[in-house]
Jmol script that loads the backbone (N, CA, C; Angstrom):
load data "model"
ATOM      1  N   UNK A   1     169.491 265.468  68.969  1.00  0.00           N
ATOM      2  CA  UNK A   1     169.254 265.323  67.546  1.00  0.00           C
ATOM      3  C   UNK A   1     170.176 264.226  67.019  1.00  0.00           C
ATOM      4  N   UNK A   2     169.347 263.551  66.033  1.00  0.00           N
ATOM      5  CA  UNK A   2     170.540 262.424  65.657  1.00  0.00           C
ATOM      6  C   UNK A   2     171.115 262.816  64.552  1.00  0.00           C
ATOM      7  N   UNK A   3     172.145 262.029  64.011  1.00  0.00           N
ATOM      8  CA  UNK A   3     172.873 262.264  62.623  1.00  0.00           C
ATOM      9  C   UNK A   3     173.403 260.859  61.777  1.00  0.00           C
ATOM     10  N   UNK A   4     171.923 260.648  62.063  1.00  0.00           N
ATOM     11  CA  UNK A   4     171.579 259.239  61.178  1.00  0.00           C
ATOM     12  C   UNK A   4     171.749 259.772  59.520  1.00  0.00           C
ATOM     13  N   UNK A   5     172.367 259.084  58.516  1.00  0.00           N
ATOM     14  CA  UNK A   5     172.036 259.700  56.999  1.00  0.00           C
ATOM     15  C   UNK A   5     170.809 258.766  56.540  1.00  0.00           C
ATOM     16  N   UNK A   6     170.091 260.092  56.168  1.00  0.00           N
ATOM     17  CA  UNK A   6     169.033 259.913  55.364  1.00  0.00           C
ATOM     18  C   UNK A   6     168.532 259.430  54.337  1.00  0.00           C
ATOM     19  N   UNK A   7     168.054 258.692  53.448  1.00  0.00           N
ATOM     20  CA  UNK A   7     168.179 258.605  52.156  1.00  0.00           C
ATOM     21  C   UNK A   7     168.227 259.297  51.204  1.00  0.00           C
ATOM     22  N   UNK A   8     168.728 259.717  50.815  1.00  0.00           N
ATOM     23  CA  UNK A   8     168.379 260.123  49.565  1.00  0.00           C
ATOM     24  C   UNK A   8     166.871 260.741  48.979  1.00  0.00           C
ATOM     25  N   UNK A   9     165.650 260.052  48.770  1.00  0.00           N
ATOM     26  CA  UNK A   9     164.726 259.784  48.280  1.00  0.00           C
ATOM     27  C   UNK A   9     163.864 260.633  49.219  1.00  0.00           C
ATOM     28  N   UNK A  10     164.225 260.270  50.859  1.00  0.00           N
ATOM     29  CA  UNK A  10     163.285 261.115  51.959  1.00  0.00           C
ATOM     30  C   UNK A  10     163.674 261.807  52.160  1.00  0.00           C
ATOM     31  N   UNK A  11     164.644 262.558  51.810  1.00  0.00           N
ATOM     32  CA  UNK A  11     164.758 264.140  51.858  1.00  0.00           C
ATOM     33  C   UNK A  11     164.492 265.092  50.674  1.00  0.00           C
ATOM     34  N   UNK A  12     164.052 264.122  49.585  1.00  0.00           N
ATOM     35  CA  UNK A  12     163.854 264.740  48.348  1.00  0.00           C
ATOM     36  C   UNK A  12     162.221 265.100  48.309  1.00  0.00           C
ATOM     37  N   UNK A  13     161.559 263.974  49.072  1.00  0.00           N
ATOM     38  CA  UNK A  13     160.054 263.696  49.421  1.00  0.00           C
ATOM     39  C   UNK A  13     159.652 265.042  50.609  1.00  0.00           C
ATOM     40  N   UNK A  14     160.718 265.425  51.470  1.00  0.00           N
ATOM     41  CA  UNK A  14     160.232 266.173  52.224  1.00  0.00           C
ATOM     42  C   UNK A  14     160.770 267.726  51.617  1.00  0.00           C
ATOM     43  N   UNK A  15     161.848 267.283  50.400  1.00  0.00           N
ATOM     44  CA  UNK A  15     161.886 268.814  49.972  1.00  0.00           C
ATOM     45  C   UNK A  15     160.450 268.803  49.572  1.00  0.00           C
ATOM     46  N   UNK A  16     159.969 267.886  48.975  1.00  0.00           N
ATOM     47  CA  UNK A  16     158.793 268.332  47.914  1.00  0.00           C
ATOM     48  C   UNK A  16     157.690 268.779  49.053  1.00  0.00           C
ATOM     49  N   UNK A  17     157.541 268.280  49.401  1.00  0.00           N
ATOM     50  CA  UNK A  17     156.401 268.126  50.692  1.00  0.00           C
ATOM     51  C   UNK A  17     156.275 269.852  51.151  1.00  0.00           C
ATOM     52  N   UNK A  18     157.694 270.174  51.789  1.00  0.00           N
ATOM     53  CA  UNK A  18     157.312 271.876  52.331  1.00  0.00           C
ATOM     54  C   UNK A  18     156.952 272.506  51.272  1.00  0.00           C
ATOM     55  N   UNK A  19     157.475 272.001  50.020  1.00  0.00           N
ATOM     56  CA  UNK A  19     157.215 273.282  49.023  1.00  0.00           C
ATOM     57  C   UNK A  19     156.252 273.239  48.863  1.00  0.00           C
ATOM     58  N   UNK A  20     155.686 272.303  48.613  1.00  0.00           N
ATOM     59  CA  UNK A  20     153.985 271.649  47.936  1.00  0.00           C
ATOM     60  C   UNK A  20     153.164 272.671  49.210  1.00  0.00           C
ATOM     61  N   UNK A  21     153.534 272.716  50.586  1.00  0.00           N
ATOM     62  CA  UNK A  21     152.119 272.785  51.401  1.00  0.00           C
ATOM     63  C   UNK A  21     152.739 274.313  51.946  1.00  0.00           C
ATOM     64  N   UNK A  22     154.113 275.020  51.747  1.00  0.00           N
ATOM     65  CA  UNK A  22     154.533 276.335  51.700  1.00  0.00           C
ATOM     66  C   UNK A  22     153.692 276.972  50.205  1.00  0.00           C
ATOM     67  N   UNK A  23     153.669 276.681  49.198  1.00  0.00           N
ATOM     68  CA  UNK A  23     153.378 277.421  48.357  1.00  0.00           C
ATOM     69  C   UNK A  23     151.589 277.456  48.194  1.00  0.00           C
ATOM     70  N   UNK A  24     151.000 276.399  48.862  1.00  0.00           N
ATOM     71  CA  UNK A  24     149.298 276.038  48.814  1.00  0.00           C
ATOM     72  C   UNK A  24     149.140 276.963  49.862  1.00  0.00           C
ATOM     73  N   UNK A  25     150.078 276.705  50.900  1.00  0.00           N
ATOM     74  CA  UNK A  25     149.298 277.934  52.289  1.00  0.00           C
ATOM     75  C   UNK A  25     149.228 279.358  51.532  1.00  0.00           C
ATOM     76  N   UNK A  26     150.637 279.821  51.097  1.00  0.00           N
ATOM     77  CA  UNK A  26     151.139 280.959  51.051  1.00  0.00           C
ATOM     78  C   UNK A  26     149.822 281.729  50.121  1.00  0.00           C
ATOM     79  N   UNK A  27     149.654 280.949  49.105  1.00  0.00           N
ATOM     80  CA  UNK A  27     148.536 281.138  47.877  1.00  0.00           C
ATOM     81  C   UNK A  27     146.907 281.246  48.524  1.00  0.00           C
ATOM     82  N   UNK A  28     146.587 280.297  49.543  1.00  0.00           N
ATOM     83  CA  UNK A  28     145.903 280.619  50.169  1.00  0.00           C
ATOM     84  C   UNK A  28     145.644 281.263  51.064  1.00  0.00           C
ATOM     85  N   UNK A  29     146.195 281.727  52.241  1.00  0.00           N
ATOM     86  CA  UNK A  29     146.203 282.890  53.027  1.00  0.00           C
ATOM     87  C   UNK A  29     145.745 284.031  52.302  1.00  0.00           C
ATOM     88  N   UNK A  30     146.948 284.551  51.204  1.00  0.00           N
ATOM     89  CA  UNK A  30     146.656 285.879  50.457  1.00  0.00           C
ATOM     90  C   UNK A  30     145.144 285.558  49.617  1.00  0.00           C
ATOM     91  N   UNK A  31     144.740 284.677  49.321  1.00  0.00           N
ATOM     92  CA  UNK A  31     143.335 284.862  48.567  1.00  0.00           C
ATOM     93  C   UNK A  31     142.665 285.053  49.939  1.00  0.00           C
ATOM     94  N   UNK A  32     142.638 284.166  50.929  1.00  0.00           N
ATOM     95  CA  UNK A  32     141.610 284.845  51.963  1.00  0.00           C
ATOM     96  C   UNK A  32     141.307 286.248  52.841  1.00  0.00           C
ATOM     97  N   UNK A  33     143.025 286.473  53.093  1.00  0.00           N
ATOM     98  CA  UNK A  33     143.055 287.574  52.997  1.00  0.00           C
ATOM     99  C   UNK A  33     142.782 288.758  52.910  1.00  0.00           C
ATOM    100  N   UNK A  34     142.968 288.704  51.134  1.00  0.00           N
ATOM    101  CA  UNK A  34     142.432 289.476  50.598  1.00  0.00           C
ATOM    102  C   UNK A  34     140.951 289.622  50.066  1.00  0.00           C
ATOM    103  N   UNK A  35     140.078 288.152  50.746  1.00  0.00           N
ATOM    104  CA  UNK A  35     138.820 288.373  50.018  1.00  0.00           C
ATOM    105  C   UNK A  35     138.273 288.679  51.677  1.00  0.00           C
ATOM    106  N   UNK A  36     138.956 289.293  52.654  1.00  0.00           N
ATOM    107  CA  UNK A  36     137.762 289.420  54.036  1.00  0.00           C
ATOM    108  C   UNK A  36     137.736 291.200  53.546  1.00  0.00           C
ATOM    109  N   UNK A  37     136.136 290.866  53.756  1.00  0.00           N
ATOM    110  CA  UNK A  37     135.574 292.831  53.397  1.00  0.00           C
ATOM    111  C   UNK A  37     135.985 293.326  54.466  1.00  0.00           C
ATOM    112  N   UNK A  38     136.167 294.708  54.208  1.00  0.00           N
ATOM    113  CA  UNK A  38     136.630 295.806  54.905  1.00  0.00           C
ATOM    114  C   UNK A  38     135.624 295.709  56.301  1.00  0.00           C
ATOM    115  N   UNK A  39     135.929 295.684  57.306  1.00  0.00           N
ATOM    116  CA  UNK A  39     135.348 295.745  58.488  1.00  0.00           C
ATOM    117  C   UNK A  39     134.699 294.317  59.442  1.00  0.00           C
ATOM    118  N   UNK A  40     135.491 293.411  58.166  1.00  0.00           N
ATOM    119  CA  UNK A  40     134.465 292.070  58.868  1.00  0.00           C
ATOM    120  C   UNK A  40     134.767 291.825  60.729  1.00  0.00           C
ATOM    121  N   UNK A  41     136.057 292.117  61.143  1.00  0.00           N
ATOM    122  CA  UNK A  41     136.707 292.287  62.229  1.00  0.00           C
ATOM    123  C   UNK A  41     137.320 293.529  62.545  1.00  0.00           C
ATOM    124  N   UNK A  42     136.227 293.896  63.151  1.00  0.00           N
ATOM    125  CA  UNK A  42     136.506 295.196  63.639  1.00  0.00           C
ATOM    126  C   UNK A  42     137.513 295.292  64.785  1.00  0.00           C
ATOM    127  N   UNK A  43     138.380 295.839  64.699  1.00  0.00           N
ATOM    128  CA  UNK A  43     139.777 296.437  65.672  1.00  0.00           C
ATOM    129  C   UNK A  43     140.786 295.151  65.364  1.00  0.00           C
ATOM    130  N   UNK A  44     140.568 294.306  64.814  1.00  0.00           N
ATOM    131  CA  UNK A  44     141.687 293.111  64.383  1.00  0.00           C
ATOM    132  C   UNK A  44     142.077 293.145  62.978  1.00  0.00           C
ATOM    133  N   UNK A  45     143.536 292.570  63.153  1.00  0.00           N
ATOM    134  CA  UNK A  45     144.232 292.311  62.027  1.00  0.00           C
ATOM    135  C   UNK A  45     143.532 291.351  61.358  1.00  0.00           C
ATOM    136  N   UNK A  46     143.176 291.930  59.879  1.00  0.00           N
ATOM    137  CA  UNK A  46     142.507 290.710  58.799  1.00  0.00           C
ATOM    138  C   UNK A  46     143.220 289.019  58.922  1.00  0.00           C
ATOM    139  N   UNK A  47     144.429 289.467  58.725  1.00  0.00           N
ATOM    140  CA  UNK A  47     146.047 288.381  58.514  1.00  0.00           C
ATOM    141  C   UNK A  47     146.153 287.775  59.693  1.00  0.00           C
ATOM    142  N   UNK A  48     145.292 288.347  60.618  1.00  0.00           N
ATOM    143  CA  UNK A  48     145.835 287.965  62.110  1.00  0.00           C
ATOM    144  C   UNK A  48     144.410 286.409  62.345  1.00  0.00           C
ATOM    145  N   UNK A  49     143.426 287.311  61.944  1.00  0.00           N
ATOM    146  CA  UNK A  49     141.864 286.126  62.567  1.00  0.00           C
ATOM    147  C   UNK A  49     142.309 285.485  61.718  1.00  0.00           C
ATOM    148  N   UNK A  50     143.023 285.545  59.873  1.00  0.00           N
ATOM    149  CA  UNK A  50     142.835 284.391  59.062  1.00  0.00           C
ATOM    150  C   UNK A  50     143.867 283.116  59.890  1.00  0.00           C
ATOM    151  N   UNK A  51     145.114 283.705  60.144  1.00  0.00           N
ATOM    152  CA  UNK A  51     145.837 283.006  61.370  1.00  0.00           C
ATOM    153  C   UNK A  51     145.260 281.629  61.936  1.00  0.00           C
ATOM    154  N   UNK A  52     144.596 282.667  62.867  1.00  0.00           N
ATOM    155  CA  UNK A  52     143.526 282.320  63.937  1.00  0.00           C
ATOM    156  C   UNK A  52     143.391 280.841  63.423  1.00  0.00           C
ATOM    157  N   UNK A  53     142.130 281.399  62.395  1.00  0.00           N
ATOM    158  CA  UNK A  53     141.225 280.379  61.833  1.00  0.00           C
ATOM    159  C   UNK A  53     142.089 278.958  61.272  1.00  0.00           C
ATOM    160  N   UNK A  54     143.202 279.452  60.376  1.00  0.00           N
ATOM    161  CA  UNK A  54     143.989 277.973  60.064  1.00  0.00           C
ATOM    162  C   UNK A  54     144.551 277.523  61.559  1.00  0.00           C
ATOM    163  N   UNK A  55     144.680 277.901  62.434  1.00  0.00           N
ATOM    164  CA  UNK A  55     145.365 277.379  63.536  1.00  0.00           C
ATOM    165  C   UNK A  55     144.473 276.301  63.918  1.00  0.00           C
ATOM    166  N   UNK A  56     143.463 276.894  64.396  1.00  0.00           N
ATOM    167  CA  UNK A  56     141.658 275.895  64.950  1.00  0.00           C
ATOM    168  C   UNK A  56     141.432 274.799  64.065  1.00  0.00           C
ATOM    169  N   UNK A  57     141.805 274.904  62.877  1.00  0.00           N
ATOM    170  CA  UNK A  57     141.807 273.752  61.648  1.00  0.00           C
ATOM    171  C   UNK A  57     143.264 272.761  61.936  1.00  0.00           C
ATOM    172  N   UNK A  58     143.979 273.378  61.788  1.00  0.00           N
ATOM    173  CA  UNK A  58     145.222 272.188  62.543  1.00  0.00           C
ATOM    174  C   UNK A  58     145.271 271.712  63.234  1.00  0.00           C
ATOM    175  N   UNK A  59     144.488 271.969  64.976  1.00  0.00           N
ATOM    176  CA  UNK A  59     144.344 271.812  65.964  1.00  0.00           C
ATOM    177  C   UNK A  59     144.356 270.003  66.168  1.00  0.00           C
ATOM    178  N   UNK A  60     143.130 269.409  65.659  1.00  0.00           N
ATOM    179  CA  UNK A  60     143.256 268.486  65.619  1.00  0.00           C
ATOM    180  C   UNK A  60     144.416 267.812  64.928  1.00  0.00           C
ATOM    181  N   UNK A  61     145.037 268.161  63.843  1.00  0.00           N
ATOM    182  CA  UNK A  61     145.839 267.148  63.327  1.00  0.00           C
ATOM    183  C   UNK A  61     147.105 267.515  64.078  1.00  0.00           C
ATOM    184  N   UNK A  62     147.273 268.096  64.631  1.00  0.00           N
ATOM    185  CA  UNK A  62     148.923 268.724  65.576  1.00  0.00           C
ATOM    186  C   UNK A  62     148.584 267.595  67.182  1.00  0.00           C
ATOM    187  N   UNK A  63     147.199 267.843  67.552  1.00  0.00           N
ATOM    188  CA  UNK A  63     146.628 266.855  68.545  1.00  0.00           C
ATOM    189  C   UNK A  63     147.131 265.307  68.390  1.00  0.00           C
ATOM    190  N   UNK A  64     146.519 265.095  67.132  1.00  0.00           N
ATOM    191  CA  UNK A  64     146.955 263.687  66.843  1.00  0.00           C
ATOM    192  C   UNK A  64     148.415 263.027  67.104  1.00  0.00           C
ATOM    193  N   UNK A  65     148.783 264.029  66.649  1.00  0.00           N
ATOM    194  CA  UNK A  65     150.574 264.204  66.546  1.00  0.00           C
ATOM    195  C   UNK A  65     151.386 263.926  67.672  1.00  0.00           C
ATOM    196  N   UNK A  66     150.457 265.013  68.662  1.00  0.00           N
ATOM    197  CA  UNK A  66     151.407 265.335  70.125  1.00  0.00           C
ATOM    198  C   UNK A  66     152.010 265.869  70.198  1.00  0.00           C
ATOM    199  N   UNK A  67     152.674 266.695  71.057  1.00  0.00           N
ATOM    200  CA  UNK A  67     153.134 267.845  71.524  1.00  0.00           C
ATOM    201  C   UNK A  67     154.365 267.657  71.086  1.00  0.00           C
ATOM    202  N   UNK A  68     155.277 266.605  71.336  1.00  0.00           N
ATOM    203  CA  UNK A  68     156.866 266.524  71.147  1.00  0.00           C
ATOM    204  C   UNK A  68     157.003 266.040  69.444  1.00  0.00           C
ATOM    205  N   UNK A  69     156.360 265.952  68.833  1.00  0.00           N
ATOM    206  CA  UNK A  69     156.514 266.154  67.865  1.00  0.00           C
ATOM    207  C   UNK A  69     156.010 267.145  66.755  1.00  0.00           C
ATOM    208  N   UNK A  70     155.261 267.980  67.233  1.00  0.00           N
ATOM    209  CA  UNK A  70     154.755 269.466  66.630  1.00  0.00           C
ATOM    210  C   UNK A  70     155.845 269.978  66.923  1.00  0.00           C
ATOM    211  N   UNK A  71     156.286 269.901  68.314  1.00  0.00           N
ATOM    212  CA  UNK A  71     157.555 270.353  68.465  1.00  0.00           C
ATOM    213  C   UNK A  71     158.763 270.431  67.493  1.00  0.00           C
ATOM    214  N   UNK A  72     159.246 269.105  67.500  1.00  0.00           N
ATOM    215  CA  UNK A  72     159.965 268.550  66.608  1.00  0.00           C
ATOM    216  C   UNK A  72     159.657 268.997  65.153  1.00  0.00           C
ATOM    217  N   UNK A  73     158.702 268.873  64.416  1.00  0.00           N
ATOM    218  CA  UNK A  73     158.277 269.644  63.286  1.00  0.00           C
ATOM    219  C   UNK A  73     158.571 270.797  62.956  1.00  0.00           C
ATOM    220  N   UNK A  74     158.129 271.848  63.963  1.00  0.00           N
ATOM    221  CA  UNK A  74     158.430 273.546  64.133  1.00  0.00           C
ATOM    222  C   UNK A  74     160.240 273.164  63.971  1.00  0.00           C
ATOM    223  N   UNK A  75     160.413 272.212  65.077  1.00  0.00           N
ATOM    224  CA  UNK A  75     162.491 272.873  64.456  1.00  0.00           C
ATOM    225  C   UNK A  75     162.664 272.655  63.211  1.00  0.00           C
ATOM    226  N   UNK A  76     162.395 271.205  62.559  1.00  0.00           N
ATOM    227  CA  UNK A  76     162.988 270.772  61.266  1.00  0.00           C
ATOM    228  C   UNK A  76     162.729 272.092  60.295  1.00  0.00           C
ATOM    229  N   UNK A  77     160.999 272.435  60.109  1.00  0.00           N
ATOM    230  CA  UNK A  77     161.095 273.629  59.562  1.00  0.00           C
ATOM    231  C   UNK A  77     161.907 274.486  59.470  1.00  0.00           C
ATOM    232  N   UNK A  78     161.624 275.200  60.517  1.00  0.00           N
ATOM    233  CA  UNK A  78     163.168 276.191  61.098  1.00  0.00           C
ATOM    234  C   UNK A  78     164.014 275.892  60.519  1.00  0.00           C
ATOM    235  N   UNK A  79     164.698 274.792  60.516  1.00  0.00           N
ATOM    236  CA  UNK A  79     165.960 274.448  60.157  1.00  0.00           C
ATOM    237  C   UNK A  79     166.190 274.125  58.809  1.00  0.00           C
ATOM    238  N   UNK A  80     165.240 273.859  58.079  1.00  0.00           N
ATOM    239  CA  UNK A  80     165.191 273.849  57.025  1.00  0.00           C
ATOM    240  C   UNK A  80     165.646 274.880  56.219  1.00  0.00           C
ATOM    241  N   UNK A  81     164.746 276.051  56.576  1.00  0.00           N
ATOM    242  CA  UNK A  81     165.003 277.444  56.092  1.00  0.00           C
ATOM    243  C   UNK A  81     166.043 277.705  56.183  1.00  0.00           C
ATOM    244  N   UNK A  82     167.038 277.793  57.497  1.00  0.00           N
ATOM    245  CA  UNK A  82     168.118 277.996  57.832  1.00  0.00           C
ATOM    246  C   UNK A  82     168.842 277.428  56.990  1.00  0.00           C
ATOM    247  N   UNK A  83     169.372 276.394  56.756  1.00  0.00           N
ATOM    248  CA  UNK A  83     170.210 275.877  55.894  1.00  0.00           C
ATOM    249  C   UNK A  83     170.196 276.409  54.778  1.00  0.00           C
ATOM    250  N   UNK A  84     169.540 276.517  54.028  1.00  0.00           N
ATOM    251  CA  UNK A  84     168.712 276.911  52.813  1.00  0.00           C
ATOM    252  C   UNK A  84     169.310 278.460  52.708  1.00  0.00           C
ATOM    253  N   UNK A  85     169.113 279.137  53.665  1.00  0.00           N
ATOM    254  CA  UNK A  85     169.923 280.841  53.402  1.00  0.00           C
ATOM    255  C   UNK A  85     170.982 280.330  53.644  1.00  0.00           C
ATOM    256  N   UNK A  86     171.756 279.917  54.259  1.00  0.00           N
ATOM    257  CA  UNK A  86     172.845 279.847  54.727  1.00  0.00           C
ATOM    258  C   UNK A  86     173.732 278.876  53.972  1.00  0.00           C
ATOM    259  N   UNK A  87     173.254 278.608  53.132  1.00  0.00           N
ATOM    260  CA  UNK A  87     173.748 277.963  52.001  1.00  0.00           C
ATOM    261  C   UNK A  87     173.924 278.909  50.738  1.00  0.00           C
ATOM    262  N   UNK A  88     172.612 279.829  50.806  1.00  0.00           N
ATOM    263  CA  UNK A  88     172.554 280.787  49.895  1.00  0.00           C
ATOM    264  C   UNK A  88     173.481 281.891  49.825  1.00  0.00           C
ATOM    265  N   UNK A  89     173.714 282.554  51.128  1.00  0.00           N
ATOM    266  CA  UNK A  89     174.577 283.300  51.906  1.00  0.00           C
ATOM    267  C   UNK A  89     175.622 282.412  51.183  1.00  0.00           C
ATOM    268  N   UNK A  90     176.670 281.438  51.625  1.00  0.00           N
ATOM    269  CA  UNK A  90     177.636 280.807  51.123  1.00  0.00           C
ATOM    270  C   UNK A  90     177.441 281.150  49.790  1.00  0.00           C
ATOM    271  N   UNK A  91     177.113 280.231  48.799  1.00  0.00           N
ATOM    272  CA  UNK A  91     177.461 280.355  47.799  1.00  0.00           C
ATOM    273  C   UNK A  91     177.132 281.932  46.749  1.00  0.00           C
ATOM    274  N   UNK A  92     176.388 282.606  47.371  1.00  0.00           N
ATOM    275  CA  UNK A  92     176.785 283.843  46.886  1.00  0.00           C
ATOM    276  C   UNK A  92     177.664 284.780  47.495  1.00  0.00           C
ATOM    277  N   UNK A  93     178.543 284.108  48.468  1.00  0.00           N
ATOM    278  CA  UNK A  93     179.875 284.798  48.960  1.00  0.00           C
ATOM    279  C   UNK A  93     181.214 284.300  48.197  1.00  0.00           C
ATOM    280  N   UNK A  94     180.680 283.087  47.657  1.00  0.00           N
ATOM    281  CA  UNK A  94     181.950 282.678  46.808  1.00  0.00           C
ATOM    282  C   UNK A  94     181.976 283.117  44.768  1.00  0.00           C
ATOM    283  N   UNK A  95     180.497 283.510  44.909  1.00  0.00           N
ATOM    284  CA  UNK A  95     180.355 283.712  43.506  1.00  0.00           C
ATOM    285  C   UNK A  95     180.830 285.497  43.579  1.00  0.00           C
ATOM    286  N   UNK A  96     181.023 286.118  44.570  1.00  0.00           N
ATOM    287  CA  UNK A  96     180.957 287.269  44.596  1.00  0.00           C
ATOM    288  C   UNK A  96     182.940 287.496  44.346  1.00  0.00           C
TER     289      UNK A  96
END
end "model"
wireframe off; spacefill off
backbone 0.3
color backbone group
């Protein structure tokens, strides 16, 4: 991993970015969700085929991508979050 500094501007672009496509998934999942009728998948998790289904839709654009950098993607995520509690964690250990 490098520890090149970033600009400014592109880390502000990629805060916006997870939130923008964290809060569109999140909003969407639960409407689909919640709009599959009772029995459409029988013996499966509703949450689980909707899964499924966005996965088969990414497929190609993760393809495009390539493997070492889906890769790479999945950590930054990760790590994103991480920081983010662990920042939170901090500063509500010092406000405490």
């Amino acid at each position: 991993m490098t520890t090149e500094a970033v600009p400014h501007e592109e880390v502000r672009a990629l805060v916006e970015e997870v939130v923008r496509v964290g809060l569109a998934l999140t909003d969407l999942l639960a409407t689909l969700i919640e709009a599959v009728p009772e029995g459409a998948f029988p013996g499966e998790d509703p949450a689980e085929m909707i899964i499924e289904m966005v996965t088969g839709t990414l497929a190609p654009v993760a393809s495009s991508a390539g493997t070492h950098t889906v890769r790479e993607a999945t950590a930054l995520t990760g790590a994103i979050l991480d920081r983010v509690l662990s920042d939170l964690r901090l500063a509500s250990s010092i406000g405490s």
